[in-house]
N, C-alpha and C positions, 0 to 999 in steps of 0.2 A: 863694730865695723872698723876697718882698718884704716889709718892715714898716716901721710907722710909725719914724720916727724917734726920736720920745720915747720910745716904747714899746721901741724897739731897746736905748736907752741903759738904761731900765730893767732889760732883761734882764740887760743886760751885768754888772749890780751883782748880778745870783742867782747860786749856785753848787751845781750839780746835784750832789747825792751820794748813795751808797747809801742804801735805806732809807726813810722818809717823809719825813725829814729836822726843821727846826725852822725852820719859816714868822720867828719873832720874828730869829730870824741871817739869815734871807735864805739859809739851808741849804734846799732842797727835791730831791725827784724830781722828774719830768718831770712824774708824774701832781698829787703835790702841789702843784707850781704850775700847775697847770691848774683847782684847786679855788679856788687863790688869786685868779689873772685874772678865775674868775667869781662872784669874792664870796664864795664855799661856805666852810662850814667846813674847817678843815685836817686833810686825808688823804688817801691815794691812790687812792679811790676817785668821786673825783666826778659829780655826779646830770648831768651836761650833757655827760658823754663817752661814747663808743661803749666795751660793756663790751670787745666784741674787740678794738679797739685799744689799751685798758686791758695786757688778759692777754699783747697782744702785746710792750707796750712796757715793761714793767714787770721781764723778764728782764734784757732792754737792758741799760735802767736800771743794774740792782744790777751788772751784769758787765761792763761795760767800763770801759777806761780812763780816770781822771780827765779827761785831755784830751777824750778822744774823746765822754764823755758830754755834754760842756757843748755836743755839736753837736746834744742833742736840746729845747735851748732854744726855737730857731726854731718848732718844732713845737706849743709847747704852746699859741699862739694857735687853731693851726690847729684843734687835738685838741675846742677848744673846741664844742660846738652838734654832735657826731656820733652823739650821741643820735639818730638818725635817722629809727630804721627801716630804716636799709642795708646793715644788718650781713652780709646774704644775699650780698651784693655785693661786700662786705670778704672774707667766709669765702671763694666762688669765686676771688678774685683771689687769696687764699692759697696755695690750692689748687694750683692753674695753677701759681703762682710754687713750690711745691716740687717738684713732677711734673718740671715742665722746667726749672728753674734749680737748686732747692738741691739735692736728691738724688744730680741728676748731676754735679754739682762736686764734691757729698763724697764719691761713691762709690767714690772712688780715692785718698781719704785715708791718708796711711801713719798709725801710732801718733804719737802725742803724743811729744814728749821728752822723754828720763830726767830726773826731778829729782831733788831731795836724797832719799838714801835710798831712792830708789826704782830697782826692778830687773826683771827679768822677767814678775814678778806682777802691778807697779803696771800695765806697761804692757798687757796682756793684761787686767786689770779695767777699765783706761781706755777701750781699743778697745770692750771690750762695751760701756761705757755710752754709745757713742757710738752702736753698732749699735742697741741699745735705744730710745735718744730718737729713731733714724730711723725704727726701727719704729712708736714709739708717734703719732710727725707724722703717715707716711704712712696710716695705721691710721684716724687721726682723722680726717683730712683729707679720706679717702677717702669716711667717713660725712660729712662738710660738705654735698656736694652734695645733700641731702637737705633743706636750710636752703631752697631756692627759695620756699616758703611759709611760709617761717620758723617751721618747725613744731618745731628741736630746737636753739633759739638756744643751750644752755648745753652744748651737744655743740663747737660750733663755739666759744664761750671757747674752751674747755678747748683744741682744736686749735690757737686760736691762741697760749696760754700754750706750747704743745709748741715749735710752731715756733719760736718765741722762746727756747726755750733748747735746742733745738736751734742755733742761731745764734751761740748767747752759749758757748756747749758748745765747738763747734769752730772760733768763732775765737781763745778762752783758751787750747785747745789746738793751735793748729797751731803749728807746726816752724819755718815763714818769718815773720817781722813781715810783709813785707810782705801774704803770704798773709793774718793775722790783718788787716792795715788792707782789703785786698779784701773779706773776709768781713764784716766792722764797717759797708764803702759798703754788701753788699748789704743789710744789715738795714736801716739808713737808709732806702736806697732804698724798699723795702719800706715803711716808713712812710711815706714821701712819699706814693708812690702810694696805700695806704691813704687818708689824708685829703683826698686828690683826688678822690676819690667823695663825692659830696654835699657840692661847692663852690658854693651856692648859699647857705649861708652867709653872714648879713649882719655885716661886722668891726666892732670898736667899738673900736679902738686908742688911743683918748682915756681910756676908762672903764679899760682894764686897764691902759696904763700908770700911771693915776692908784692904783690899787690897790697895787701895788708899790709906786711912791715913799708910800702910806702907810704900807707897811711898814716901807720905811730910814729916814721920820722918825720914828717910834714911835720907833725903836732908836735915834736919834739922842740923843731925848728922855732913854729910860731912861738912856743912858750918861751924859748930863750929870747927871742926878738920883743917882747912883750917884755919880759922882764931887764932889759937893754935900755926901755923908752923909760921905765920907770925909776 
């Protein structure tokens, strides 16, 4: 995906981590800096993004790997203006995407592997809560289609929060790294295309980068001030 340059270098100075994080460190989620790009006060809920891409990304977010999460940077320009009205359109493409792509990957997942202390029981509770959050996706998701005249938009969050940790669920547990780095692309993926719907989207890569680096100078500020008193 493409971004501005300034605005690139800016990201590159945030640092995605669990949680809401702390805008003033340049610590956020994906969702918190997506409040930050548009001005909004700091939290994970901002008034200019799509709730179901919220509920979706926000598993993400808290579960994966350091590394891996700092690749939902790029994204958070995107996430911006999906307020849309499109969520009908998100929720089907959810949809679709579990029926024929997640479900049948995971369906032949073995158990998790034994960890510290853990024995026959862990793994046999583990398996069920797997089986469980496939139930509860497929469950949800299957009411989505119902969203066509966006008559049960808070059915379809919900679906979309499942899916997503659904995702975050068995790629933490799978057996293979690289199976867990495959399962981590599909979820990506899956965002990408989520904010590919309703790319009509006017960008303003001037105004958000400018927003960030007011961030780092703030912090710059305090640290000199701080070390002034001391």
């Amino acid at each position: 995906m493409h971004l501005d340059l300034r605005l690139e270098r800016a990201l590159e100075r945030v640092e995605l981590v669990t949680g809401v994080g702390t805008r003033d460190a340049g610590r956020m989620c994906v969702m918190s800096l997506v409040a930050c790009l548009a001005g909004e006060e700091h939290g994970d809920s901002p008034g200019c993004a799509s709730p179901l891409i919220r509920a979706f990304a926000i598993p993400l977010n808290d579960n994966m790997p350091h590394a891996v999460r700092q690749r939902l940077k790029p994204f958070a320009p995107r996430i911006l203006g999906t307020q849309d009205g499109l969520d009908a359109s998100r929720a089907e493409l959810l949809r679709m995407a579990l029926a024929e792509e997640i479900l049948p990957k995971l369906g032949g997942r073995n158990p998790p592997p034994s960890r510290r202390f853990a024995g026959p029981l862990w793994r046999v509770w583990s398996l069920l809560g797997m089986r469980r959050l496939e139930r509860e996706a497929e469950w949800m998701m299957d009411r989505a289609v119902a969203l066509a005249d966006g008559a049960d938009m808070a059915r379809a969050v919900a679906a979309a929060g499942a899916v997503g940790r659904l995702l975050a669920r068995a790629a933490r547990d799978a057996n293979d790294p690289r199976e867990a780095e495959r399962l981590w692309d599909m979820a990506i993926g899956l965002l990408d295309r989520m904010c590919d719907i309703g790319t009509q989207r006017v960008p303003a890569p001037v105004a958000w980068a400018t927003r960030l680096e007011q961030v780092f100078e703030a912090r710059v500020q305090r640290q000199s001030l701080d070390a002034a008193r001391t």
